[in-house]
N, CA, C and O atoms as CSV, one atom per row, in Angstrom:
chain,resi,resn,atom,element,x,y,z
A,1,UNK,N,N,4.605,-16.331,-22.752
A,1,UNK,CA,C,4.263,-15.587,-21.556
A,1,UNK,C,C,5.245,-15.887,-20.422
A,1,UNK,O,O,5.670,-15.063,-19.612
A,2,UNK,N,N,5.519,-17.092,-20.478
A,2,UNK,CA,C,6.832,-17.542,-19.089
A,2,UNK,C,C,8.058,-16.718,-19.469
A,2,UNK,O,O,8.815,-16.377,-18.560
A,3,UNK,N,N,8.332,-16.355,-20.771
A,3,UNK,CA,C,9.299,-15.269,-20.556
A,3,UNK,C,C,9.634,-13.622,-20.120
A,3,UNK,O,O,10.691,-13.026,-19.910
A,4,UNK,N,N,7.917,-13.124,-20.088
A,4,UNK,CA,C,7.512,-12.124,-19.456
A,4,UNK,C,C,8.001,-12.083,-18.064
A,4,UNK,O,O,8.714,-11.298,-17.439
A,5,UNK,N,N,7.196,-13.528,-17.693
A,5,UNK,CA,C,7.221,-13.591,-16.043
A,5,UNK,C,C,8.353,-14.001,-15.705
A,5,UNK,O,O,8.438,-13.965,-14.477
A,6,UNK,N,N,9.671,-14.539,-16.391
A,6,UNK,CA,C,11.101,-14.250,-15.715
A,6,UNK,C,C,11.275,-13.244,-15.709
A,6,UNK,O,O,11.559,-12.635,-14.677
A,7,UNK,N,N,11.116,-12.432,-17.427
A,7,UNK,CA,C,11.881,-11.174,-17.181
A,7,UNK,C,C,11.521,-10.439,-16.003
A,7,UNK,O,O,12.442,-9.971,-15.334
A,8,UNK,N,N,10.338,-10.258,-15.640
A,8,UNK,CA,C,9.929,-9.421,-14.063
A,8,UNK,C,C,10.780,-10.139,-13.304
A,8,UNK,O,O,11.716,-9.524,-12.793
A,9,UNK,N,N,10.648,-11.588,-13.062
A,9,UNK,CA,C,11.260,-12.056,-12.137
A,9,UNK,C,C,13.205,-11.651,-11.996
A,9,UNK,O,O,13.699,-11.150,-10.985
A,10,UNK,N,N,13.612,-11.842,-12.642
A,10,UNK,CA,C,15.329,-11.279,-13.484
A,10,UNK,C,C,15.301,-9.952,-13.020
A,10,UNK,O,O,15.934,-9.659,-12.006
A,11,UNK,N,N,14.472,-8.889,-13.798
A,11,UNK,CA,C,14.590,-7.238,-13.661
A,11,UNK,C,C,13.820,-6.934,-13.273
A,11,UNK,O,O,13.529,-5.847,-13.770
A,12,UNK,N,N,12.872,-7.356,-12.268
A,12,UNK,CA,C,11.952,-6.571,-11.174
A,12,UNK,C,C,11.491,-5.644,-12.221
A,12,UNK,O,O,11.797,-4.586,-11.670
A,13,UNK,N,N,10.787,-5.184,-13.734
A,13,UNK,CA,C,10.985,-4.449,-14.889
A,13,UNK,C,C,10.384,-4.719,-15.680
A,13,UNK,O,O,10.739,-5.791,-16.170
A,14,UNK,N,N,9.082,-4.030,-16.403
A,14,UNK,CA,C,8.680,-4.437,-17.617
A,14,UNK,C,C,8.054,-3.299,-17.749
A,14,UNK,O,O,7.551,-2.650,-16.832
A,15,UNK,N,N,8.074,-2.893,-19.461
A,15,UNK,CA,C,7.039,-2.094,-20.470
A,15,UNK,C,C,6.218,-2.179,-20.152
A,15,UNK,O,O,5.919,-3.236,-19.596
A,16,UNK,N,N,5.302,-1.171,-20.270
A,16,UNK,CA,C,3.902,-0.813,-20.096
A,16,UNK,C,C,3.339,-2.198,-20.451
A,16,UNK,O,O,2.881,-3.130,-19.790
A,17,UNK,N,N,3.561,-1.955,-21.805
A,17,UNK,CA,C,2.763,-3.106,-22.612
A,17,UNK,C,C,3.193,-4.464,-22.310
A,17,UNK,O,O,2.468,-5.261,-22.905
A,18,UNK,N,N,3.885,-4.903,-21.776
A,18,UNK,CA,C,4.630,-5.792,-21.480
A,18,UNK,C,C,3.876,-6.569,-19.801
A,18,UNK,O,O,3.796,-7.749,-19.460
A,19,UNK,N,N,3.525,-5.543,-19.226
A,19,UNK,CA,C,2.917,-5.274,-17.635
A,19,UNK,C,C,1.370,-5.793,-18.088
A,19,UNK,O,O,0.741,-6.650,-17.468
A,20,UNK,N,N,1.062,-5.345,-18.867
A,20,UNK,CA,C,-0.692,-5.443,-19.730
A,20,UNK,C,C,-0.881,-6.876,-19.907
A,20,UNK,O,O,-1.850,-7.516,-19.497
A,21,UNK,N,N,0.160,-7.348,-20.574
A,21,UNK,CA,C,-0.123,-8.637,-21.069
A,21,UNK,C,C,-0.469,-9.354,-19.956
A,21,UNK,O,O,-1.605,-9.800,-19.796
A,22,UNK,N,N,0.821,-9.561,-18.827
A,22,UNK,CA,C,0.545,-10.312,-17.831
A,22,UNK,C,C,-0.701,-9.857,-16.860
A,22,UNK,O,O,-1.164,-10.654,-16.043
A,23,UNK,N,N,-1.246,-8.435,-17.012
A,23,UNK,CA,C,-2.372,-8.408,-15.731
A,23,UNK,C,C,-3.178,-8.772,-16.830
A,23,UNK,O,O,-4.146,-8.012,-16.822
A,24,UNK,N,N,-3.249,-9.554,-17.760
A,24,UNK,CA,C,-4.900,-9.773,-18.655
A,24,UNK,C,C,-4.640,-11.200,-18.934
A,24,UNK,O,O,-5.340,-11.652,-19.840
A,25,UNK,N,N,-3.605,-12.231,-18.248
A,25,UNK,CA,C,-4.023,-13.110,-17.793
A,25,UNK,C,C,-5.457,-13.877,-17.590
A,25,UNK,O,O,-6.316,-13.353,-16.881
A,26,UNK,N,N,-5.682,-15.099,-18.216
A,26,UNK,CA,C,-6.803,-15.640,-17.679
A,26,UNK,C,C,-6.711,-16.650,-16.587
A,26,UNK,O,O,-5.804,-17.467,-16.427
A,27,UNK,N,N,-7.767,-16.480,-15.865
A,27,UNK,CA,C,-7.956,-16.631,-14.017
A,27,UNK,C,C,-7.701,-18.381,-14.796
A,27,UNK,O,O,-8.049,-18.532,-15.967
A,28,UNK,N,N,-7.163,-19.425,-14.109
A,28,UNK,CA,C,-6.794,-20.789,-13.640
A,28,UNK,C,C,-6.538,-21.114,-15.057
A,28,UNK,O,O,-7.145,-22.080,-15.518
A,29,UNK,N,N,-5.566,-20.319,-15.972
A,29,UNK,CA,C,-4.487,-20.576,-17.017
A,29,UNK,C,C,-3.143,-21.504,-16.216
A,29,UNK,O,O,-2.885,-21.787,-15.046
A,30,UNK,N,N,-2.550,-21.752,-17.434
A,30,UNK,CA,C,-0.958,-22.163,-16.719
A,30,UNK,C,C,-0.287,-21.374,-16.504
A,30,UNK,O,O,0.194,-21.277,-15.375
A,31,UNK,N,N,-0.017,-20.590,-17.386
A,31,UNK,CA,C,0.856,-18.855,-17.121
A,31,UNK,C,C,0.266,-18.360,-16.065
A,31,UNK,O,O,1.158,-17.755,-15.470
A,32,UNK,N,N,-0.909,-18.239,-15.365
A,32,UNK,CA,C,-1.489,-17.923,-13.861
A,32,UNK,C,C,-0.488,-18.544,-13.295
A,32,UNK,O,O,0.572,-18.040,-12.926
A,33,UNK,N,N,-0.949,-20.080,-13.195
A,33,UNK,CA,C,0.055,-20.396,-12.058
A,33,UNK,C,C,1.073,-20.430,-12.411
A,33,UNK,O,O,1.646,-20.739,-11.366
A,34,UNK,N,N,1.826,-20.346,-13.144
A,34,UNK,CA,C,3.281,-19.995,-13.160
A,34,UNK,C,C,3.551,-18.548,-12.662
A,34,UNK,O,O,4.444,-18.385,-11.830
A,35,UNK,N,N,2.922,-17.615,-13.062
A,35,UNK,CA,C,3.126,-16.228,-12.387
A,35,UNK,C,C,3.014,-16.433,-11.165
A,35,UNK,O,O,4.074,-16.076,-10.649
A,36,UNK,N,N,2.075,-16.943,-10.144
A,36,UNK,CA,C,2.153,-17.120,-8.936
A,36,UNK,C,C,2.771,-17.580,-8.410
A,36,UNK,O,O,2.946,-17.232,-7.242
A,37,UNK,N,N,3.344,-18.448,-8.868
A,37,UNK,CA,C,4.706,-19.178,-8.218
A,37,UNK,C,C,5.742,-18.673,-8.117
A,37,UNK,O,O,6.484,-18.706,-7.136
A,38,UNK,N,N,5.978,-17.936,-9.533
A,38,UNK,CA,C,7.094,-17.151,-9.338
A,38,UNK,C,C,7.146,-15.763,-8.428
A,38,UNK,O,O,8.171,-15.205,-8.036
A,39,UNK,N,N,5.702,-15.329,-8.181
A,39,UNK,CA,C,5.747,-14.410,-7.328
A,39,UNK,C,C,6.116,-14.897,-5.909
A,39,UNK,O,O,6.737,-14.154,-5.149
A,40,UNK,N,N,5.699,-16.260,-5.515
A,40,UNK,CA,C,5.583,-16.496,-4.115
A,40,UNK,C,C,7.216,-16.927,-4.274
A,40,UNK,O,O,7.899,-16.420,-3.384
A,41,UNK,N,N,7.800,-17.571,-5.011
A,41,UNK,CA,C,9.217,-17.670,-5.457
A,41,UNK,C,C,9.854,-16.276,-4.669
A,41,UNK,O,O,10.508,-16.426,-3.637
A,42,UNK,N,N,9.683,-15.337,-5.064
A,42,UNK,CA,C,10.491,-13.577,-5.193
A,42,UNK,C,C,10.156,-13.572,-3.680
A,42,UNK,O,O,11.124,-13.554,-2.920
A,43,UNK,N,N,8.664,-13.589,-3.035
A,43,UNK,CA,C,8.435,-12.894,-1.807
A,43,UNK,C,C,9.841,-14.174,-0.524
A,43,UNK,O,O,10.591,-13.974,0.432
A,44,UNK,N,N,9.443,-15.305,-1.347
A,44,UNK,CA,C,10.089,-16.352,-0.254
A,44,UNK,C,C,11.957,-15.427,0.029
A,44,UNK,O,O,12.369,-14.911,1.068
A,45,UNK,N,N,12.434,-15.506,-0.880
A,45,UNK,CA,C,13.677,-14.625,-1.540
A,45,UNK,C,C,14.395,-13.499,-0.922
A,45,UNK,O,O,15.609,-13.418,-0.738
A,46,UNK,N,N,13.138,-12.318,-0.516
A,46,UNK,CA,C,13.382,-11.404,0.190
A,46,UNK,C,C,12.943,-11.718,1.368
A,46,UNK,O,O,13.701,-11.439,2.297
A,47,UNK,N,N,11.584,-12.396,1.718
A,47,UNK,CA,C,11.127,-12.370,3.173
A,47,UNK,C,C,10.656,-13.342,4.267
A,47,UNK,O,O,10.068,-13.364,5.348
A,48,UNK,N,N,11.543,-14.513,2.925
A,48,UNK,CA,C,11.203,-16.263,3.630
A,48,UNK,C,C,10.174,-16.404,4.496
A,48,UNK,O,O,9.105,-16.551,3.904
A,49,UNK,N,N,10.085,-16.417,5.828
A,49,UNK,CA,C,8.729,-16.925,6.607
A,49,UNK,C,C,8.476,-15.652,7.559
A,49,UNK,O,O,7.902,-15.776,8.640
A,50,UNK,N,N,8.805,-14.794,7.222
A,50,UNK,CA,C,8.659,-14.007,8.007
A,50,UNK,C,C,7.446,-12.622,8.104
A,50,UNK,O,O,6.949,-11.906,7.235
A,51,UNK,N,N,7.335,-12.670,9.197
A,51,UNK,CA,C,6.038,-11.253,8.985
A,51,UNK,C,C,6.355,-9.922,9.407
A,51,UNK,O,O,7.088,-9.760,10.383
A,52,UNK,N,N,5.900,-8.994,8.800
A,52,UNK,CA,C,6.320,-7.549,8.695
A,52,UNK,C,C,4.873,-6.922,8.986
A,52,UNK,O,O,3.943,-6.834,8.184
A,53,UNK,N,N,4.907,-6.466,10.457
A,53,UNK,CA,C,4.065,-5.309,10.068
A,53,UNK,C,C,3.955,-3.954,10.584
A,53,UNK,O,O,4.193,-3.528,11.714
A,54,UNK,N,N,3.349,-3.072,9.028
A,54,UNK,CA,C,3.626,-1.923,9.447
A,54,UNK,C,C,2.358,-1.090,10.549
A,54,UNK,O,O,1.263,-1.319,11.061
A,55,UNK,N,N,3.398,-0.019,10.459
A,55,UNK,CA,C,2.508,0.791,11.255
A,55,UNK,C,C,1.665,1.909,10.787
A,55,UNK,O,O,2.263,2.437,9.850
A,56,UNK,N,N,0.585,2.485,11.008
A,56,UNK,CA,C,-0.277,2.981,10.815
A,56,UNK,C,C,-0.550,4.149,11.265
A,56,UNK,O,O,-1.217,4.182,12.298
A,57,UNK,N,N,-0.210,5.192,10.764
A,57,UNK,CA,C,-0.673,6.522,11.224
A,57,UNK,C,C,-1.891,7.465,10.701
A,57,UNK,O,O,-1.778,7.778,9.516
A,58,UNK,N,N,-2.467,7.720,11.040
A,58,UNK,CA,C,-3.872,8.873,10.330
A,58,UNK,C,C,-3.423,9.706,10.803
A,58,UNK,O,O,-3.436,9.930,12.013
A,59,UNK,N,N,-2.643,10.720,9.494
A,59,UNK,CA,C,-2.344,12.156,9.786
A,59,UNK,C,C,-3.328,13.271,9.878
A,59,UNK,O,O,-2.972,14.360,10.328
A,60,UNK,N,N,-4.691,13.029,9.428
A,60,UNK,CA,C,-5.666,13.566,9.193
A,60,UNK,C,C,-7.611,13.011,9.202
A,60,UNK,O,O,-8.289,12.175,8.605
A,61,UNK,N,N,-7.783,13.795,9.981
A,61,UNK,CA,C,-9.320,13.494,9.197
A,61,UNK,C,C,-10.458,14.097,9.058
A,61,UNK,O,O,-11.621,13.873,9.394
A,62,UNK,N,N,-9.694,15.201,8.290
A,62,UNK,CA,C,-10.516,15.973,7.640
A,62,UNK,C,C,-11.129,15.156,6.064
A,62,UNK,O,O,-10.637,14.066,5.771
A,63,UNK,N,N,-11.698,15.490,5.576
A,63,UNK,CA,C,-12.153,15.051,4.081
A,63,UNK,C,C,-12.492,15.881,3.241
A,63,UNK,O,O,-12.368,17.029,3.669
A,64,UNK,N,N,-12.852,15.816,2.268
A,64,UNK,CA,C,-13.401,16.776,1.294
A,64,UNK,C,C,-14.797,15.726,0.794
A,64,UNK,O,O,-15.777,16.345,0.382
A,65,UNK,N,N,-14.880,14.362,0.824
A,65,UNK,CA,C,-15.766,13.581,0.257
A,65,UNK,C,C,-17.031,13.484,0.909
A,65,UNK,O,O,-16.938,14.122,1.958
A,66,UNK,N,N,-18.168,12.991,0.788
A,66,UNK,CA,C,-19.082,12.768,1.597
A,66,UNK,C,C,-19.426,11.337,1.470
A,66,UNK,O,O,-20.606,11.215,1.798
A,67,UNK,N,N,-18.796,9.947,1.062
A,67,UNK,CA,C,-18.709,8.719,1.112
A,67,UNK,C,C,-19.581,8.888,2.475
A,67,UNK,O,O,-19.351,9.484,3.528
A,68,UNK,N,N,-21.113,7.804,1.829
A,68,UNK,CA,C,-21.873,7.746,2.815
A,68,UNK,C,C,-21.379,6.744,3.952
A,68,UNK,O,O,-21.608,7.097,5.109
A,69,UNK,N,N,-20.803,5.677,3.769
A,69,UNK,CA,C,-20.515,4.864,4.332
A,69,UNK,C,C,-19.037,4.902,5.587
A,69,UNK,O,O,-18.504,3.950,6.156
A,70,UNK,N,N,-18.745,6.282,5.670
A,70,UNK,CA,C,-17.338,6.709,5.999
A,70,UNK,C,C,-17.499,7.662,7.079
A,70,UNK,O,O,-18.261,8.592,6.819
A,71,UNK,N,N,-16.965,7.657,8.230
A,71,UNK,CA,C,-17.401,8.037,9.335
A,71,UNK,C,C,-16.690,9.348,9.436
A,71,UNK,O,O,-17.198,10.157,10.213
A,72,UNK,N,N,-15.512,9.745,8.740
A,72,UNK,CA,C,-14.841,10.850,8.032
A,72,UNK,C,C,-15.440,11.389,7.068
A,72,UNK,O,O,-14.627,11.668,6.187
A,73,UNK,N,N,-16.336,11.634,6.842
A,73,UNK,CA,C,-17.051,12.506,5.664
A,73,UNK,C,C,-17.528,13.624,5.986
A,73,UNK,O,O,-18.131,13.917,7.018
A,74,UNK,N,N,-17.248,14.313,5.042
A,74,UNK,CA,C,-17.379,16.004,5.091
A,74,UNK,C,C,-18.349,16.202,6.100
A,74,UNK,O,O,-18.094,16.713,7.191
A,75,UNK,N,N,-19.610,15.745,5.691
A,75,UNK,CA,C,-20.702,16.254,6.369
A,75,UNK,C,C,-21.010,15.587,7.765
A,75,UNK,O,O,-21.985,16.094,8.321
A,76,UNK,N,N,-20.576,14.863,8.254
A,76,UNK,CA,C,-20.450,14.319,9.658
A,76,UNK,C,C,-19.556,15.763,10.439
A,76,UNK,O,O,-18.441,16.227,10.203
A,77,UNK,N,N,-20.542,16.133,11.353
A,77,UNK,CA,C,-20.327,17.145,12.020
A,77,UNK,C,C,-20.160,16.962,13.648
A,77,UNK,O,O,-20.027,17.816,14.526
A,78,UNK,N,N,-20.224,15.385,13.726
A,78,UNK,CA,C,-20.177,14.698,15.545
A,78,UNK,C,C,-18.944,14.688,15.770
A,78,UNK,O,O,-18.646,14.702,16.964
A,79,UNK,N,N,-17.466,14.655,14.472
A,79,UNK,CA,C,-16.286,14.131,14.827
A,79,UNK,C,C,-15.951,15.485,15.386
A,79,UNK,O,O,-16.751,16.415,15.286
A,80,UNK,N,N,-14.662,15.625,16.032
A,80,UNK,CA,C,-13.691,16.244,16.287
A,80,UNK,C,C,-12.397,16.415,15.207
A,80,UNK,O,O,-11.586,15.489,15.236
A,81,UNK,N,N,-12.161,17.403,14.354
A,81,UNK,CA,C,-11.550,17.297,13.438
A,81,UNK,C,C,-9.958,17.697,14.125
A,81,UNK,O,O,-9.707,18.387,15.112
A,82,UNK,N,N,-8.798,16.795,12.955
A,82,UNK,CA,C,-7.709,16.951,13.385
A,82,UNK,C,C,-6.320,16.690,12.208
A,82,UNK,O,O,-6.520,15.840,11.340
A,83,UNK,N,N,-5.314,17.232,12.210
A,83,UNK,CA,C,-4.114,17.394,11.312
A,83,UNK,C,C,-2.799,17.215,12.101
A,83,UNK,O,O,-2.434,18.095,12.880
A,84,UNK,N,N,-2.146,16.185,11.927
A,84,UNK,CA,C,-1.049,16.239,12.835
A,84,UNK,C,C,0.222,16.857,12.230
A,84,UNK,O,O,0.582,16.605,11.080
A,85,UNK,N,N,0.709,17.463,12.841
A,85,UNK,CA,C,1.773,18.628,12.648
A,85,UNK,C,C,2.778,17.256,12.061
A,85,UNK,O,O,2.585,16.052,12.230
A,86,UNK,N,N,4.053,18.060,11.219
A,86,UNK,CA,C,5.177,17.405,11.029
A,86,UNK,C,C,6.410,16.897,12.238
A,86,UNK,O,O,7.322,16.091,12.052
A,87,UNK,N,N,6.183,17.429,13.116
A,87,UNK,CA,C,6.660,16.758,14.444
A,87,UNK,C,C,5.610,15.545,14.888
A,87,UNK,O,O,6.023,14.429,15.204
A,88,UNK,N,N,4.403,15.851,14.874
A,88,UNK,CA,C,3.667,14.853,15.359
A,88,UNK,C,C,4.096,13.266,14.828
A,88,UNK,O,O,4.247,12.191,15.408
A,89,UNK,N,N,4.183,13.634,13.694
A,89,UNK,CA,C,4.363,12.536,12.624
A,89,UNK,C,C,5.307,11.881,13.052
A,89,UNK,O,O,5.217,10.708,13.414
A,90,UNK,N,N,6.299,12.539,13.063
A,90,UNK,CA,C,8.173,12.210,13.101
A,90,UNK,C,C,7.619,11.691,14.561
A,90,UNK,O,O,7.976,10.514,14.603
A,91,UNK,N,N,6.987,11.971,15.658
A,91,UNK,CA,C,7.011,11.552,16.745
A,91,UNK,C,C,6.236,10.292,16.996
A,91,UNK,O,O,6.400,9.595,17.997
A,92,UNK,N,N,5.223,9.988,15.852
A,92,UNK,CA,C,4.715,8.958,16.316
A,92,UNK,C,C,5.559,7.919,15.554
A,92,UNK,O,O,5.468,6.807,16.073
A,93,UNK,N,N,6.239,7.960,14.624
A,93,UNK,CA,C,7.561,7.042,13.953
A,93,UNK,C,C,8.355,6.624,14.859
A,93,UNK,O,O,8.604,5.419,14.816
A,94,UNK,N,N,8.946,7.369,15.853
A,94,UNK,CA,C,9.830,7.667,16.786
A,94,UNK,C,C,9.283,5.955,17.488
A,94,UNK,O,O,9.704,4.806,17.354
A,95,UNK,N,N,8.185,6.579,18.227
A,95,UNK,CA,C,7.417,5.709,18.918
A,95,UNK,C,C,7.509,4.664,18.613
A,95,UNK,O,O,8.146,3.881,19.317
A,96,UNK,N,N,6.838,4.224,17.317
A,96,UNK,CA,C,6.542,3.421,16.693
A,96,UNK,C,C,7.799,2.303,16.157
A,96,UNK,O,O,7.831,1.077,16.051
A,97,UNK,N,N,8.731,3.338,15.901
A,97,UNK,CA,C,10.435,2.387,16.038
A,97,UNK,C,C,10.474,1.967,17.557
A,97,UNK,O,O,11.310,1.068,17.652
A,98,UNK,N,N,10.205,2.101,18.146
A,98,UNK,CA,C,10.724,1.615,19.847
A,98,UNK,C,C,10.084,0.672,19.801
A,98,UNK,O,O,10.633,-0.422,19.930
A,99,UNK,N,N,8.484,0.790,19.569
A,99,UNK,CA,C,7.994,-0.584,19.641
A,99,UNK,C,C,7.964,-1.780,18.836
A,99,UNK,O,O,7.443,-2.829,19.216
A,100,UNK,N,N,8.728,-1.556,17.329
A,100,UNK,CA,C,9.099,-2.664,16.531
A,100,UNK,C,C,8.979,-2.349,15.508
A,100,UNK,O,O,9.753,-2.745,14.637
A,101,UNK,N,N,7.986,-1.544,15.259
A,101,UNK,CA,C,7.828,-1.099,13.782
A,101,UNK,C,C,8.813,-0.931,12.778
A,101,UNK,O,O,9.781,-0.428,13.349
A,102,UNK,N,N,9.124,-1.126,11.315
A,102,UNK,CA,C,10.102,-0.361,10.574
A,102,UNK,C,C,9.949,0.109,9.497
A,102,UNK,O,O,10.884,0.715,8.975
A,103,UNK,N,N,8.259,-0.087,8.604
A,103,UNK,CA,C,7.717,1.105,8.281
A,103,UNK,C,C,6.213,1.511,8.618
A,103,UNK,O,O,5.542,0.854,9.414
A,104,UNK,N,N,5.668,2.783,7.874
A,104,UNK,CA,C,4.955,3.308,8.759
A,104,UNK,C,C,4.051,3.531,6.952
A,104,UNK,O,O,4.459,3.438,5.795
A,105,UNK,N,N,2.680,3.857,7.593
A,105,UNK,CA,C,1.788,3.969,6.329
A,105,UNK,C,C,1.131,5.055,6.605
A,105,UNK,O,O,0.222,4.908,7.421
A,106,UNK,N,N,1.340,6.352,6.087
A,106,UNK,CA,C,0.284,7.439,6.151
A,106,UNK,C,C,-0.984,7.625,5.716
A,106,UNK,O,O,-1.230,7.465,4.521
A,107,UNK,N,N,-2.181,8.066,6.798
A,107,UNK,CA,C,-3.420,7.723,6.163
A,107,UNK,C,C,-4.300,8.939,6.528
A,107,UNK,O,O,-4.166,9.672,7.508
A,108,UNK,N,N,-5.227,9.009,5.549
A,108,UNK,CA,C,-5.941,10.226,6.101
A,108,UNK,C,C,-7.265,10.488,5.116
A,108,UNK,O,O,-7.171,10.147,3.937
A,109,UNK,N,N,-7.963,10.832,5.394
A,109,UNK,CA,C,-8.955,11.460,4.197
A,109,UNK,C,C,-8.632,11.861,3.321
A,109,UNK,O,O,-7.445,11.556,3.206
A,110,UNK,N,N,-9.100,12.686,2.136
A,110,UNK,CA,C,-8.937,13.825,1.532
A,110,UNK,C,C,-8.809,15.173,1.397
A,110,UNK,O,O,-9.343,15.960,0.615
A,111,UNK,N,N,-8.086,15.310,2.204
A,111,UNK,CA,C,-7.710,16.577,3.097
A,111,UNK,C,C,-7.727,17.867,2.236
A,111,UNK,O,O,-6.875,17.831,1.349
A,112,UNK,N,N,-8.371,18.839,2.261
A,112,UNK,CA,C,-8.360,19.752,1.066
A,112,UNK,C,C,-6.510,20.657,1.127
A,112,UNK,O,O,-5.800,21.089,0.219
A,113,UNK,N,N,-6.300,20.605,2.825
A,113,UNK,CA,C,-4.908,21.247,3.505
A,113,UNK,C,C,-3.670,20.887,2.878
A,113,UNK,O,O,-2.725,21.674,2.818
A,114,UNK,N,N,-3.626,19.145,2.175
A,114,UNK,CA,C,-2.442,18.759,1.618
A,114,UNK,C,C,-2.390,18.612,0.087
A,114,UNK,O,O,-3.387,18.496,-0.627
A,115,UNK,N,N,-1.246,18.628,-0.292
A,115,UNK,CA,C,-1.114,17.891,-1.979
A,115,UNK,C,C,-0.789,16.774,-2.351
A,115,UNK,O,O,-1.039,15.903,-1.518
A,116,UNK,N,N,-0.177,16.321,-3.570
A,116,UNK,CA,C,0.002,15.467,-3.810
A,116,UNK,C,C,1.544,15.601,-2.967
A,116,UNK,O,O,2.319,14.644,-2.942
């Protein structure tokens, strides 16, 4: 199994089946912690001590779902519904670079308006 978890580690890369093995791992194995190490190994690598965070946009919140627990759900009729245009977007990036940001996470319901 430690040669799985170089090869990811080496080629960022593995077979389906290859990917399987390591997520079916058993929880406080040695190959666990060796995978973890080598993961915290990779993150140290690219992003040593440092913190990144992104920014957050809700392009939408409309839904199609009725998730009872979700204040965006279809049938909640108190919100104010809304879709931000493709300028909007680009504009709140804009923004969002000035103030530090350098990436951005699009979020939204299940919008029946967009695709994949």
């Amino acid at each position: 199994m430690t040669e799985l978890i170089d090869k990811l580690y080496d080629s960022r890369n593995l077979e389906d089946n290859e990917l399987l093995q390591i997520m079916t791992l058993a929880n406080g194995s040695s190959q666990e912690s060796y995978l973890f190490n080598t993961a915290r190994k990779r993150k140290e690598d690219i992003y040593q001590d440092k913190v990144y965070i992104r920014g957050l946009i809700e392009l939408s919140n409309y839904c199609k779902n009725n998730c009872l627990y979700c204040g965006i759900r279809a049938s909640n009729t108190n919100i104010a519904r809304y879709r931000l245009s493709k300028k909007q977007i680009l504009d709140c990036c804009e923004h969002g670079y000035n103030l530090g940001f350098r990436t951005f996470v699009l979020q939204g319901g299940e919008d029946p308006a967009y695709s994949d």
